[in-house]
N, C-alpha and C positions, 0 to 999 in steps of 0.2 A: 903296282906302280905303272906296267904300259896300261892298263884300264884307264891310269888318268893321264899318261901320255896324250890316252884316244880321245879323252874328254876336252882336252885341251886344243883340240883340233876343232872343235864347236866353239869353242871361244877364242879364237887368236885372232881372229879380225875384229872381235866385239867394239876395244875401244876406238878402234880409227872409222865406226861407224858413226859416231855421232849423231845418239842420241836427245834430242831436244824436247821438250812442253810446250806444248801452244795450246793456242786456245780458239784459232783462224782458220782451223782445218777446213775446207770444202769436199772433199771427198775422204773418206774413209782410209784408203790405199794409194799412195802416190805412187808411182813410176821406179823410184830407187827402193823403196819400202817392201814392193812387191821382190825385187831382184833378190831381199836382203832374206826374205822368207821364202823364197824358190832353192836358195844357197844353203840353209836350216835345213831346209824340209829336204833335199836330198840328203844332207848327212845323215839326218837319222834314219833316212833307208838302208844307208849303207851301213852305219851302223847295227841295226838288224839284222839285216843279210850275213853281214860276214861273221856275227855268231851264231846264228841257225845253220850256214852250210857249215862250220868249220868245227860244230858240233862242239864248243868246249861248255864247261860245266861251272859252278858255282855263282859268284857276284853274275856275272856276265848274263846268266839266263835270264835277268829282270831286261835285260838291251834287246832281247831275240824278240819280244811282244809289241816292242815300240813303232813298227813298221807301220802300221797303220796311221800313228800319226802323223807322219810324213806327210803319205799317200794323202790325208785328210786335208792339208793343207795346199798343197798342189791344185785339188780338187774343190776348194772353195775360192784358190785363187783363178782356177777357170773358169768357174762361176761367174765371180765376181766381172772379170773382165770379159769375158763375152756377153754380161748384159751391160756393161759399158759402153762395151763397143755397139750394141745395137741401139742405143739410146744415141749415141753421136754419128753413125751413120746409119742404121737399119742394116738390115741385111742385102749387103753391096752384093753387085757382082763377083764373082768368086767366090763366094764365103764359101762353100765344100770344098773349091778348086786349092783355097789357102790350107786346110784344113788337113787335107791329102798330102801336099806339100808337106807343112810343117809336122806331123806327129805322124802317118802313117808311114811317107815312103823313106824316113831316116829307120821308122820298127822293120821295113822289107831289108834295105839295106844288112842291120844288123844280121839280120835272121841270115842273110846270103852269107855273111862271112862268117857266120858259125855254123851254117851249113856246109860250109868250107872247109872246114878245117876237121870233120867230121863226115864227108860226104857218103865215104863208102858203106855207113854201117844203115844206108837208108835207099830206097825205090826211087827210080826218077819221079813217081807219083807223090808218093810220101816228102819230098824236096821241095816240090811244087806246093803242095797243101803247107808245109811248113813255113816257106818264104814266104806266100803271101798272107801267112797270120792266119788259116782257115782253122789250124791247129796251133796251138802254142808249143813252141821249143821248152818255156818255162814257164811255170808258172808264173812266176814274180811281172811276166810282162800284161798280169790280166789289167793291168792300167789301160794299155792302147784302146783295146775293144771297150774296155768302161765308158773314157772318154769322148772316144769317136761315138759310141750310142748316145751320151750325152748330147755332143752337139747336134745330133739327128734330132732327139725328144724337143731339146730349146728352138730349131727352126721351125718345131711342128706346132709348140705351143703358143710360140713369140709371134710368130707371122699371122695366126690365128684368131689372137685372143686380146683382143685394148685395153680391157681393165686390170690391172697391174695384182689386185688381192685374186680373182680369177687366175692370172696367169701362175702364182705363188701357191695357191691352192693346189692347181691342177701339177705345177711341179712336185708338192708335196704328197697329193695323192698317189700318183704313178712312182715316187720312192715308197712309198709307204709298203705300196701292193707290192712294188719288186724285193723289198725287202723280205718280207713274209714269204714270198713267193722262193727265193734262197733258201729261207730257213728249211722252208717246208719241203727244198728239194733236196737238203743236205747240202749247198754251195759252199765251195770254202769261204770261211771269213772273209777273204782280203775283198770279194766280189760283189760284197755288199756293206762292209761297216762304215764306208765313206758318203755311204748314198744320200744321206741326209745333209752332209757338209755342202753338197751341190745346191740345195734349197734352200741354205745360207748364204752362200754367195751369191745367190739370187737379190734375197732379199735384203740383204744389205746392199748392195749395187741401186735398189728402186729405195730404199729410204734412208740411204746415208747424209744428206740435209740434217732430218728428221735427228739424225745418232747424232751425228757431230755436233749438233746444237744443244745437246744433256750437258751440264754443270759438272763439273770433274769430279765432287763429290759423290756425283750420283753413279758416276764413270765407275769411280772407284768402288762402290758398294756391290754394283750390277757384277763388276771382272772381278770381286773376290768373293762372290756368289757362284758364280761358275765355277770357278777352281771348286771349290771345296765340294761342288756337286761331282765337275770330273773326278776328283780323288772318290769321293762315295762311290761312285758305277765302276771307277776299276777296281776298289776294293770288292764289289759284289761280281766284278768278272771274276778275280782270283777265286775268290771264296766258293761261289757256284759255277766252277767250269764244268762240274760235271751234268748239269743240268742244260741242255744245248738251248732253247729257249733264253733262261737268262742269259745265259753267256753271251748270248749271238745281240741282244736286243741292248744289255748294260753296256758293248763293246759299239754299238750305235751311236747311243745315248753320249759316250765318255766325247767319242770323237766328237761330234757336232759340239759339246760344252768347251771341248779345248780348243778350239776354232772361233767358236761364238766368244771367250774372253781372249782369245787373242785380236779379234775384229774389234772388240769392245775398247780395249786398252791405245789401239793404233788409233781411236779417233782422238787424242791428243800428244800424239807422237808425231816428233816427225826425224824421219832417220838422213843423214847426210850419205853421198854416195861411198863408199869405200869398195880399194881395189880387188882387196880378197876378195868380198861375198862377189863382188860385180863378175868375174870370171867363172866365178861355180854356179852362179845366180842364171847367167846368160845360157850358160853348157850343160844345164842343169837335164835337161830332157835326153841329153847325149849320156850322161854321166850314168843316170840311170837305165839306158836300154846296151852298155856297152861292159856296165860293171862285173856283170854278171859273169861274163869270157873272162873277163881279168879273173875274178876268184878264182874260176874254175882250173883254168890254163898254169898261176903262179901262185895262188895261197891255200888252194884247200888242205895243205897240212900244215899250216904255218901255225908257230906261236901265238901267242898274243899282241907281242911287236908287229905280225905281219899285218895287223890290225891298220897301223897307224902307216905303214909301205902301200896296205891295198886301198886305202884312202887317197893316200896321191896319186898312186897311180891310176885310179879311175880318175880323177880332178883331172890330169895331164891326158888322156886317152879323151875324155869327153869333150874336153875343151876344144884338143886336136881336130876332131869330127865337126867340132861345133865351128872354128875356123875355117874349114875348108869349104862348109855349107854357105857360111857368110861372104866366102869371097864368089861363088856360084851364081 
């Protein structure tokens, strides 16, 4: 019963989003579209998270694997909109300076107040290496560093390189090696199965003309081709988990298909703004670098209920952070 309490917490703003068909799309991704998939794709982290630390058992351990497609989502929405953004202005002044701003010095923050609260049991040295991210507090925060790397490779490649199948390549190559490059060191999963969603949001950002211009028929053939390939790679995730290879390369594979139909689908979507997602949508990057203290601090023994408690309460703490930056 609270399992679907928690599920219902994915769907309670569904219908005041206002789902539409068209057929006029110009870009792939509008503006509210994006909010309403940044709103998703954190709940299913949190989702995740809070049944992997909380350790419970049965139905629930299919929720603990699903992290990644959050993370995947996230990361082809950063994709997507950083080659946006340099298609309508190039690489403006500030671009790191925004970069640091916006995604680093909110991950120093956190780090400082769970340093806080925690202080004594660490070296003024050890304090230092943790606040500023040289070390991770948690794992779950290996996004930062992901993404920050990210936008380093894209000003390396973009400012670089004119031809647009060159630049998609050379994105694709250096995921390719880095991935390999994980497997071969042993890297946890979360630090590479997104890698490829990034070379998606690439490319869809340089040929979304190109997408949005397919026949809905063909829409539809292409995004229920995907599904049913994502459903194949997680089937062979599950099946050969013990084989580190598959597992590492099918859990790739799955992510990039559940992104690439979900891109597929939005070029004849188009979503209207609603209030829900638009709060978790916006606070979305707070939610997730603040959740983590919440589990820790109030639910790591909770029920299953505490499920559907530690869900708002990260939505209201993220949000909080996310307000106070905005008025900054």
């Amino acid at each position: 019963m609270y399992v679907g309490i928690f599920i219902l917490i994915l769907l309670l703003g569904i219908p005041g989003v206002g789902i539409k068909l068209v057929s006029d799309k110009e870009q792939v991704i509008e503006r509210d579209e994006t909010i309403v998939l940044k709103a998703l794709a954190v709940l299913i982290v949190l989702i995740s998270h809070y049944y992997r630390y909380t350790k419970h058992v049965g139905v629930e351990t299919l929720l603990v694997s699903s992290g990644y497609l959050g993370a995947s989502i996230f990361c082809v929405l950063s994709a997507y909109g950083c080659t946006k953004s340099f298609f309508s202005k190039g690489f403006v002044k500030g671009y790191f300076t925004n970069k640091i701003k916006h995604v680093y010095i909110p991950f120093v923050i956190v780090n400082i107040l769970t340093l806080s609260l925690n202080c004594e049991s660490y070296t003024v040295l050890e304090c230092i290496i943790y606040f500023l991210g040289i070390k991770l507090l948690n794992g779950i925060y290996w996004f930062v560093p992901f993404i920050l790397g990210f936008y380093l490779l894209f000003w390396f490649i973009y400012s670089r390189i004119t031809r647009y199948k060159k630049r998609i390549f050379m994105m694709l190559l250096v995921s390719v090696i880095y991935i390999f490059l994980c497997i071969w060191g042993q890297v946890e999963e979360q630090w590479y199965s997104s890698a490829l969603c990034i070379v998606l949001g690439c490319y869809v950002a340089e040929n979304e003309k190109t997408i949005c211009s397919k026949e809905l028929k063909n829409i539809i053939i292409i995004s229920i081709s995907y599904f049913l390939l994502f459903i194949f790679f997680i089937v062979i995730n599950l099946c050969f988990r013990h084989i580190e290879i598959i597992k590492s390369i099918s859990a790739c594979l799955s992510a990039v298909l559940f992104c690439g139909c979900i891109m597929n689908v939005l070029c004849k979507l188009r979503f209207k703004r609603n209030q829900f997602y638009l709060w978790i949508g916006l606070s979305s990057y707070w939610i997730y670098l603040i959740h983590v203290n919440i589990l820790y601090i109030f639910f790591i023994e909770t029920s299953h209920f505490g499920s559907v408690l530690f869900v708002f309460c990260s939505i209201l703490a993220g949000g909080a952070f996310y307000f106070i930056e905005s008025k900054l």
